[in-house]
C-alpha positions as CSV (number, residue, x, y, z in Angstrom):
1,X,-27.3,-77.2,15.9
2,X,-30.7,-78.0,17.0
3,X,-33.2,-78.3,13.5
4,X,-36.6,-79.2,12.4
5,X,-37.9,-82.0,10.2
6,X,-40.1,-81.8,7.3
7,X,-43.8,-82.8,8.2
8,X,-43.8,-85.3,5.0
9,X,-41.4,-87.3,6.9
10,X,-42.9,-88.0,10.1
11,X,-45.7,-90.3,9.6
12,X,-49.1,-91.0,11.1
13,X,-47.7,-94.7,11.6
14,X,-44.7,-93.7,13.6
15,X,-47.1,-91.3,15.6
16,X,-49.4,-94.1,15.9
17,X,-46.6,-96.7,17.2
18,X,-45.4,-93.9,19.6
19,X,-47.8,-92.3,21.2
20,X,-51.4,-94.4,20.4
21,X,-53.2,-91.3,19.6
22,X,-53.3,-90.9,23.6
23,X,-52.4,-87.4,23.5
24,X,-51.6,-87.1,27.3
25,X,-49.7,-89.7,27.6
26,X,-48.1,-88.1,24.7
27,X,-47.7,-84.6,26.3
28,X,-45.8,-86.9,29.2
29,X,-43.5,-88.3,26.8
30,X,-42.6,-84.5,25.3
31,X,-41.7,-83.5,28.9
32,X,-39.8,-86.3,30.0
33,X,-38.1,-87.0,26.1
34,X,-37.5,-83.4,24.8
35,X,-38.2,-80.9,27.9
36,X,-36.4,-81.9,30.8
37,X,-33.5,-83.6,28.9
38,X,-32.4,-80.4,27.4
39,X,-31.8,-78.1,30.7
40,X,-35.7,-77.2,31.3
41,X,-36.1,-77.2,35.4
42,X,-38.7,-74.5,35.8
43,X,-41.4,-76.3,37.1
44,X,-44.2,-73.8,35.9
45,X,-42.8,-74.8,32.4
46,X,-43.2,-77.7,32.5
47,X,-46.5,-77.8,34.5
48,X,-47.9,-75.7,32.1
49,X,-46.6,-77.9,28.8
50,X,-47.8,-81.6,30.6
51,X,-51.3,-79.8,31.2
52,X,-52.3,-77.7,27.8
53,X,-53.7,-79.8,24.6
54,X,-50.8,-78.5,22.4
55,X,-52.8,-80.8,19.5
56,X,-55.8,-78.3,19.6
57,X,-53.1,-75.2,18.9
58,X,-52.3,-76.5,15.6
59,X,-54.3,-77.4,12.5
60,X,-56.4,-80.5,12.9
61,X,-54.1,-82.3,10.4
62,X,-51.1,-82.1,12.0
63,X,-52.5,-83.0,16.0
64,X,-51.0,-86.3,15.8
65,X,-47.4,-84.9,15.4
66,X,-48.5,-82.0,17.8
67,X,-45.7,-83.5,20.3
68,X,-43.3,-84.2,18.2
69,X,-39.6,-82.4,18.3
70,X,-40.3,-80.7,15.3
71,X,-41.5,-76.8,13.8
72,X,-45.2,-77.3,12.9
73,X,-46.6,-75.2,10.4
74,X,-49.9,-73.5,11.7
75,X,-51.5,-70.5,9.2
76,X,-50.7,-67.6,7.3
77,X,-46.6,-68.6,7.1
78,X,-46.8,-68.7,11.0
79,X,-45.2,-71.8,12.7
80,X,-45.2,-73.2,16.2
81,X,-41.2,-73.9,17.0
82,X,-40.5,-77.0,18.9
83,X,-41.4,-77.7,22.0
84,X,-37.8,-77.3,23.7
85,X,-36.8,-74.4,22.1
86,X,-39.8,-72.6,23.2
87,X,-39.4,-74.1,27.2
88,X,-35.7,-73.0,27.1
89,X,-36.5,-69.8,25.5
90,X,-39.3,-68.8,28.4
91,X,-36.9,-70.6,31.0
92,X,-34.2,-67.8,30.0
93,X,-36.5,-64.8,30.5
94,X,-37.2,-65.6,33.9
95,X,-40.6,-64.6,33.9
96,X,-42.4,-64.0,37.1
97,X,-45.9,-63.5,38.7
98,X,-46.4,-60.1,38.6
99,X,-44.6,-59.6,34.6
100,X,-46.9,-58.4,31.6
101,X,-46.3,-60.1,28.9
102,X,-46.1,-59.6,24.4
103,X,-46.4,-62.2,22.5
104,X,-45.6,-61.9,18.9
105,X,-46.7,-64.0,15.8
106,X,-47.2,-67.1,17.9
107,X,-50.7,-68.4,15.1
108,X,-53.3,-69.4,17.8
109,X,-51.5,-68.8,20.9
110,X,-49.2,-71.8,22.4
111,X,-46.8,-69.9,23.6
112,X,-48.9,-67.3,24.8
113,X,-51.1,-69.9,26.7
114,X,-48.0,-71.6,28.8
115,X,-46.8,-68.0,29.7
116,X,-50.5,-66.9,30.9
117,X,-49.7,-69.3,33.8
118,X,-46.6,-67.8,34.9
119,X,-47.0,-64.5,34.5
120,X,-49.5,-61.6,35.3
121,X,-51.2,-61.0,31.5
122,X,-50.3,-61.7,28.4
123,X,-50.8,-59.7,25.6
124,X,-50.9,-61.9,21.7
125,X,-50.2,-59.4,18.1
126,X,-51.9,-61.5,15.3
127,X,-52.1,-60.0,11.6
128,X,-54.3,-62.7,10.5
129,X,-58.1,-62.5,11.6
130,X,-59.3,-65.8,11.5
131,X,-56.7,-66.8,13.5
132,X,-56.8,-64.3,16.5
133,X,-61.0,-65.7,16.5
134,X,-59.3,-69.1,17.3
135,X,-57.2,-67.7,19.6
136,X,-59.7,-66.2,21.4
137,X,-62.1,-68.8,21.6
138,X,-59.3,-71.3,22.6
139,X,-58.6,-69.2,25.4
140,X,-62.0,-69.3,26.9
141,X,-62.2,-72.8,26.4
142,X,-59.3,-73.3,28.5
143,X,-60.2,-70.9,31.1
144,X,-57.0,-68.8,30.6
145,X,-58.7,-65.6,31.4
146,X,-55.5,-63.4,31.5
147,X,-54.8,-63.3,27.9
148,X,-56.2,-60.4,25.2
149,X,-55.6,-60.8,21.5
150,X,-54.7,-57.9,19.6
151,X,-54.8,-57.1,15.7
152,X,-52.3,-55.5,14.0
153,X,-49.3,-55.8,11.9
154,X,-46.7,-57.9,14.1
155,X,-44.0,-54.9,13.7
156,X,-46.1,-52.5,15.4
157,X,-47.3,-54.6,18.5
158,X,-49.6,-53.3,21.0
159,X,-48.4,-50.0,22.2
160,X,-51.5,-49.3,23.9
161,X,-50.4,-51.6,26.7
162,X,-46.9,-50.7,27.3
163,X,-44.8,-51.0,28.6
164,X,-44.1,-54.6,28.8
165,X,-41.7,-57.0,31.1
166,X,-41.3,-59.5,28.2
167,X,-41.8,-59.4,24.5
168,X,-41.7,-62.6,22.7
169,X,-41.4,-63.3,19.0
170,X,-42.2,-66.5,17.9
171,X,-39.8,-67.3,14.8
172,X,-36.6,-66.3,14.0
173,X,-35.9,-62.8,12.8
174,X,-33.1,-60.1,11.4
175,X,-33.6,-57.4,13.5
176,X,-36.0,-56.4,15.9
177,X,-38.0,-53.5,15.0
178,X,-37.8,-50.3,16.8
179,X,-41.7,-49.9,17.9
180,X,-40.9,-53.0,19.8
181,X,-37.8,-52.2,21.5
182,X,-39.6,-48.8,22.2
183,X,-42.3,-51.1,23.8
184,X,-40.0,-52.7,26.3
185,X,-39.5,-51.7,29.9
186,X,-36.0,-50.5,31.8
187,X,-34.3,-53.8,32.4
188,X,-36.9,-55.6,30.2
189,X,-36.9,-58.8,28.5
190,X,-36.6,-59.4,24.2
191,X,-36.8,-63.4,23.6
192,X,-36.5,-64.6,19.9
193,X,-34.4,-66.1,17.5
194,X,-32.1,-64.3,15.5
195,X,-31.2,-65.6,11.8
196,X,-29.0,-64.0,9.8
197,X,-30.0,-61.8,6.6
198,X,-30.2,-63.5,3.1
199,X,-27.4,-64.0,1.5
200,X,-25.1,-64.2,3.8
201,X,-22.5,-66.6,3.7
202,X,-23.5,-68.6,6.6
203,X,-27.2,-69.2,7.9
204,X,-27.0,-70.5,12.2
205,X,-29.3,-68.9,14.0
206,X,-29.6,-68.4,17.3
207,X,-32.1,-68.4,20.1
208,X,-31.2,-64.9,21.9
209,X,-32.4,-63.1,24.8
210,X,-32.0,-59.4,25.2
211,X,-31.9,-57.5,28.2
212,X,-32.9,-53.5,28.0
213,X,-30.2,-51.2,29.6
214,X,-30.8,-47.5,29.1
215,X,-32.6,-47.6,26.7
216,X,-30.1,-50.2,24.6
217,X,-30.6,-53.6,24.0
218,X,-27.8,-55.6,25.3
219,X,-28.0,-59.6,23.9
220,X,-26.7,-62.9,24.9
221,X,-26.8,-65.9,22.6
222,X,-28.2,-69.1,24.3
223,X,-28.1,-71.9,21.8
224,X,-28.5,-72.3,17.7
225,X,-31.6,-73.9,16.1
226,X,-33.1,-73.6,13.0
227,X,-36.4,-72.2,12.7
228,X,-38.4,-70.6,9.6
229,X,-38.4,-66.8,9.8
230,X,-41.4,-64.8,10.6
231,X,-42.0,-62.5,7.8
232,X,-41.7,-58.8,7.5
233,X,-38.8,-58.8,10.4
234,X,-36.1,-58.6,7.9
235,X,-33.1,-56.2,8.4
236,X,-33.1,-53.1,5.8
237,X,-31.1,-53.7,3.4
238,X,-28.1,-50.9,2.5
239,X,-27.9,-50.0,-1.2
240,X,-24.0,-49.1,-1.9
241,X,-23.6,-46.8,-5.2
């Protein structure tokens, strides 16, 4: 099962040692180290991971393990997953030119920034207000004029744009709420990680894409990793009497 480390044990010496604080030589060593060892061929991936600052998407104390195979804590309990679960994840939902894209929960926009160069627009659901500003204002910094951040509460996602080819949720969830499915096009795309609800006797999760089939979401289980859960995606729970 793929897994994360704790930040406290990856240190700014090893970092140091590694990379030199030369962050694109770093992004180099993600791609060839951790992207295209574990299955990742598309090449708009991986153009798109080599070429974005992945160190200014995450708070300023953390940059220097900003390529490191590891979840990275960003704000407001929201995490960037590591950087090959995310390329196999977007690898799976074979996105294309002319796809419009939701991206849910992803803090300042990672995700949302690699698939604003494959596909046609992407659409980001923040909660958190201070972060969809640095979203925004990373995104005119790097030119990525094909992405709009929306506010609202990440169960309800934008329905004002729907419907959508591909609905990403960044972190692992329980279920997938309804408003989101509703949100998704015939023969549409769900990618996320599914975790199992608390509990339960076991805990693997697994990165999962769904496919939408008359109306239905129909699911197929690509790997396990464990990622934290994003909040306020937890199944209902059933009271027995």
């Amino acid at each position: 099962m793929l897994g994360y480390v704790q930040l406290s044990k990856v240190t700014n010496t090893m970092i140091m040692k590694e990379f030199g604080m030369n962050y694109q030589l770093a992004r180099q060593n993600m791609v060839d180290n951790q992207i295209r060892t574990n299955r990742v061929t598309d090449i708009k991936i991986i153009s798109a991971m080599i070429d974005l600052p992945r160190e200014r998407f995450v708070p300023e104390i953390y940059a220097e393990i900003a390529y490191v195979d590891t979840v990275i804590e960003t704000a407001n309990e929201r995490h960037l997953v590591a950087p090959m679960v995310l390329a196999r994840l977007i690898q799976e939902a074979e996105v294309s030119s002319e796809d419009l894209v939701q991206v849910i929960g992803c803090g300042t926009g990672y995700a949302a920034a690699i698939l604003s160069n494959m596909s046609k627009a992407v659409i980001l659901v923040e909660d958190d207000p201070e972060v969809c500003k640095k979203a925004e204002a990373l995104f005119v910094e790097l030119g990525l004029d094909n992405v709009l951040v929306f506010k609202t509460d990440l169960v309800n996602g934008c329905k004002n744009q729907a419907p959508f080819n591909i609905i990403m949720i960044c972190g692992a969830v329980e279920e997938i709420p309804t408003k989101l499915i509703n949100q998704l096009s015939e023969g549409g795309r769900i990618i996320t990680i599914v975790s199992v609800p608390e509990g339960t006797s076991y805990s693997t999760s697994k990165a999962t894409i769904f496919t939408k089939y008359h109306g239905k979401l129909v699911g197929k289980e690509i790997f396990e990793v464990n990622t934290p859960k994003i909040k306020n995606f937890n199944k209902e729970k059933v009271f027995k009497f």
